[in-house]
N, C-alpha and C positions, 0 to 999 in steps of 0.2 A: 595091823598097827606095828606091830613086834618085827616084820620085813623092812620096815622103813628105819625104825629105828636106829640099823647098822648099813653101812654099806654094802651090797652085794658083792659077792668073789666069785671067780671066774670058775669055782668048786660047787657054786652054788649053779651057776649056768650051764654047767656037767651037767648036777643032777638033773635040775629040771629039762634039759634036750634027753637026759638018757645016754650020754658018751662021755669023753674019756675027757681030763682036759687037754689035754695036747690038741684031742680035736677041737674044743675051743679057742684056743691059741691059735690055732692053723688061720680057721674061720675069718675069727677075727682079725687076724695079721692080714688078711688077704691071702693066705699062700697052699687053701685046700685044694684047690682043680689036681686034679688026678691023683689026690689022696686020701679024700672023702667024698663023697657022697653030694649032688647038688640036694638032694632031699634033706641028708644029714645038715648040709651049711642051712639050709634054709631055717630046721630046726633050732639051729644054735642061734641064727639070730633073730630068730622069734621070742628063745627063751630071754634073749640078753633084753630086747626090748619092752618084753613085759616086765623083769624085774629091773629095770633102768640100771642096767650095769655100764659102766663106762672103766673103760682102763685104765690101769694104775700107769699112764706114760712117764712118771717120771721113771716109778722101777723098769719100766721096759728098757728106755733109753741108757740108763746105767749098765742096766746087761748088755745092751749092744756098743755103749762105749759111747754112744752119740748124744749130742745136746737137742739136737735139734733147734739151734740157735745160730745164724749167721750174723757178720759184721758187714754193715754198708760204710764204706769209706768213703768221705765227699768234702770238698772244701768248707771250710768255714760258709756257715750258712748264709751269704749275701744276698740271696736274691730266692726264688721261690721255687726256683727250676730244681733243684734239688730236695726241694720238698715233696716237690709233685713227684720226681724217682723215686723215693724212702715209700711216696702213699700207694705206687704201682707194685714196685719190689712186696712191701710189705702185706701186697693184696692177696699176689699170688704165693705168700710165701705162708697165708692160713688159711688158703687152700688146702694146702698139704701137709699142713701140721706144724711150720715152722715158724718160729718168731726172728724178726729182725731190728739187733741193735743198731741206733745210729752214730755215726764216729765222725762227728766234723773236725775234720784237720785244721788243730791252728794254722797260724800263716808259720812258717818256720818251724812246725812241729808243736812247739810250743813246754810248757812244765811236766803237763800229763803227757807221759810217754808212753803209757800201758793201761789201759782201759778196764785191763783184768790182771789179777795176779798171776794169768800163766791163759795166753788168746791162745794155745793150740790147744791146750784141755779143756777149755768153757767154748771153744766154740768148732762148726765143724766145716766152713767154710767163709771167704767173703768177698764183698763185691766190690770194686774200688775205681774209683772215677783217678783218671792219669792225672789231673791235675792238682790230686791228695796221693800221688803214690810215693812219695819222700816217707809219708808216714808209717807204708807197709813194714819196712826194716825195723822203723821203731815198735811196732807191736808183734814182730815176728809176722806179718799176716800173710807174708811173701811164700812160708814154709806150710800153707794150706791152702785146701781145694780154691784156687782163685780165679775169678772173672771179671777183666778188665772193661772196663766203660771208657770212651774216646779213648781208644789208645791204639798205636799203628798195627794193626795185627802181625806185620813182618818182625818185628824185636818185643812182643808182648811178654811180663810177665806171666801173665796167665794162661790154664791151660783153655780159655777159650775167652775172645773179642766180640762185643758187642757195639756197636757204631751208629751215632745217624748219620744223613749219607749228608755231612757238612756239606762236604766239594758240588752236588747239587745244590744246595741252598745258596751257596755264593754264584756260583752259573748263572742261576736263577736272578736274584740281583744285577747282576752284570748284566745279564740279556737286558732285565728291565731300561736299568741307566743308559747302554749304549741304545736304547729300542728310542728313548725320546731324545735321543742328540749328545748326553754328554761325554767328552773328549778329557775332562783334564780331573780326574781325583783325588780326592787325599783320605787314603786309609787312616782309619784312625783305630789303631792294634792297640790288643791289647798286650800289655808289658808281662806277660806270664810265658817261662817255659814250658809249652807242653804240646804235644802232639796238634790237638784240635785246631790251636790256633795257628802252627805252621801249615794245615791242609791250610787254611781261610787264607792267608797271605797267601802261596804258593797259588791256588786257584784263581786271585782276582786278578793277580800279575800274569797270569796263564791267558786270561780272560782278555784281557785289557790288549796285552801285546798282541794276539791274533787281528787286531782292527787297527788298521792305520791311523796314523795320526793323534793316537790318544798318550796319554800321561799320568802314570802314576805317583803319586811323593807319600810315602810313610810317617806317620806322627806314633811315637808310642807311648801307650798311659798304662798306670794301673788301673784296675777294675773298680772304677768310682767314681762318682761324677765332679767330684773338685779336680780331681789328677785329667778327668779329659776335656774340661773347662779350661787347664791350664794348655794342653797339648793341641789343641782346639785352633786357641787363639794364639800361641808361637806361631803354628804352623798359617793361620793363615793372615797372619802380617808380617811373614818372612818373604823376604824380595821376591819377584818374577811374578808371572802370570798367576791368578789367583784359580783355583779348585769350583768348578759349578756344582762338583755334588762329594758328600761326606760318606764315606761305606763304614760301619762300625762294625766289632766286632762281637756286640752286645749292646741290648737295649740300655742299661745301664750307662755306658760311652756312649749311644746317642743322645741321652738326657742332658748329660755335660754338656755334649757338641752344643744342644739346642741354646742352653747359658751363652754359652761364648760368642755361639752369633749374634742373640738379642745385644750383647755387650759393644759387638761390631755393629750393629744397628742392621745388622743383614738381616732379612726375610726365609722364611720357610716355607713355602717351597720358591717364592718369588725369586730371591737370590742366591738359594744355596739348598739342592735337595740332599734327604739326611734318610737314610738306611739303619735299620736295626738287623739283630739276630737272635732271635729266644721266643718274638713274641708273649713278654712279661705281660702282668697287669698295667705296670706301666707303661706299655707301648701305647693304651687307649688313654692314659690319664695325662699324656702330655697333649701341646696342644701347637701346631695340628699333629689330629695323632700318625701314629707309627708307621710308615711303610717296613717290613720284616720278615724274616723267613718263620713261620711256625715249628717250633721245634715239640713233640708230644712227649712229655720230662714223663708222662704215668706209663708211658708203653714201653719208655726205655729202661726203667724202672722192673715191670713186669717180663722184660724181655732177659734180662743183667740177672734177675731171681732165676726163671726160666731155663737162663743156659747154665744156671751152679747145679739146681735139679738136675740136671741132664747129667754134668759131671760127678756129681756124688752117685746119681746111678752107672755110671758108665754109657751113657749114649751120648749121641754124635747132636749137639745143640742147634737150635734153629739157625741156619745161615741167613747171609743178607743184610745189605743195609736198611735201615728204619729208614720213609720217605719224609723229607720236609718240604713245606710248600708256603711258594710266597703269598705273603696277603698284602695288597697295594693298598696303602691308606694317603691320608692327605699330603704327607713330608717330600712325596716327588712330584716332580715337574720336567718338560722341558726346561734347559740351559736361558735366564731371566733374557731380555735384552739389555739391562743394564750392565751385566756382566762381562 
């Protein structure tokens, strides 16, 4: 009764193995091979587990200077896709003994400019999606171990780039739309600076121009369905030949698109097929639902944790782009006849 009553020390896991502490320490740390004994480690943590010793990690991490705490930087939480990063990132990141705070960037940065009274002392790395990287200078987050998410790996802040491979997912799209006939587009962008969404445009216009005869027009909105409600329906009651299909840049702008064409009285997929890209919850809840490229937010998530691992130890991070893949639902069609 009198063993439980206090908590076990690693003085106490000495004696019961019979060695020193340091060999405890060693043991425990993971760092005895070629300096005790596998019979010795075995010992030690036999003794730790019978007298249920667990270590004292705050003090350790104070000795070693590290929090063992990273920042995930990620837009204003709009939509669920960065929810599902923070539940990947933060899977694999207690795995390994790490806790990860979330830092939704206002839009503009916003009042809170500093999350902690000092992000290079409370924290020892972080991870930051390029279309919250305005916010890095505001928290200093720039000045530690950093891994960027959508961001061009050619001009990256960070010492290492993690990506899904967009320019596939819009390929993918494009093959679809040109596979059942359509000729004449309207992008409908999204109105944000940032790396990802210039692959997206650059790719469909890449797309689109290798096949004769076809036509792209750009509408640009912000990321919300009244702003592509509005960009929607400009674009397609502005003069000339009217668009047979809509490519979005997020589910999000396809929900909008879908508004503004009930408004136009147009059909879905009858007179106007409509493209997403996230694969939200909402891709199934509109109606008819979503054609979209699948994006996996929990592996890019665990992939962005993955590669700061890699660099807080000094190894070379998983390469490669993350694969997304279309999923055809109801929103396409061949080009209507009425069209």
């Amino acid at each position: 009764m009198s063993r439980s009553s206090t908590r076990p020390t690693s003085r106490d896991v000495a004696r019961a193995a019979g060695v020193s502490q340091a060999a405890v320490s060693l043991v425990l740390g993971d760092k005895w091979r070629g300096r005790v004994s596998e019979t010795t480690a075995g010992r030690v943590r036999e003794a730790a587990r019978e007298l249920g010793y667990r270590p004292n990690l705050a003090a350790r991490n104070l000795r070693l200077g590290r929090t063992r705490t990273v920042l995930l930087v990620v837009p204003a939480l709009t939509t669920e896709f960065f929810a599902g990063v923070y539940t990947g990132a933060a899977r694999v990141a207690a795995e390994h003994g790490f806790g990860v705070v979330l830092y939704p960037s206002p839009e503009g940065i916003g009042p809170a400019r500093d999350p902690f009274a000092s992000a290079q002392a409370a924290l020892d790395g972080v991870i930051a999606s390029s279309m919250a990287a305005d916010a890095l200078t505001a928290i200093r987050g720039d000045q530690l171990p950093l891994v960027m998410l959508d961001s061009d790996p050619a001009g990256s802040l960070g010492a290492a780039t993690v990506n899904l491979d967009i320019a596939d997912g819009v390929r993918q799209v494009a093959a679809h739309l040109l596979g059942l006939g359509h000729r004449r587009v309207l992008h409908l962008a999204a109105d944000v600076p940032s790396w990802t969404f210039e692959v997206r445009a650059r790719e469909l216009a890449a797309c689109l121009a290798a096949v004769p005869g076809t036509e792209v027009r750009t509408a640009r909105a912000p990321i919300s369905i009244e702003g592509a409600l509005a960009a929607t329906e400009a674009a397609l009651t502005a003069p000339g030949p009217r668009p047979t299909a809509v490519v979005c840049d997020d589910d999000k702008l396809a929900a909008g698109a879908y508004k503004a064409l009930r408004r136009l009285w147009l059909r879905v997929p009858d007179d106007m097929s409509v493209t997403g890209l996230d694969d939200l919850a909402l891709a199934t809840a509109i109606d008819p639902e979503l054609t979209t490229v699948r994006l996996d937010a929990e592996l890019f998530g665990e992939r962005g944790m993955g590669a700061l691992l890699a660099v807080l130890e000094g190894r070379e991070p998983e390469g490669g782009d993350i694969p997304v893949e279309l999923v055809v639902r109801g929103s396409t069609a061949p080009p209507g006849a009425s069209v």
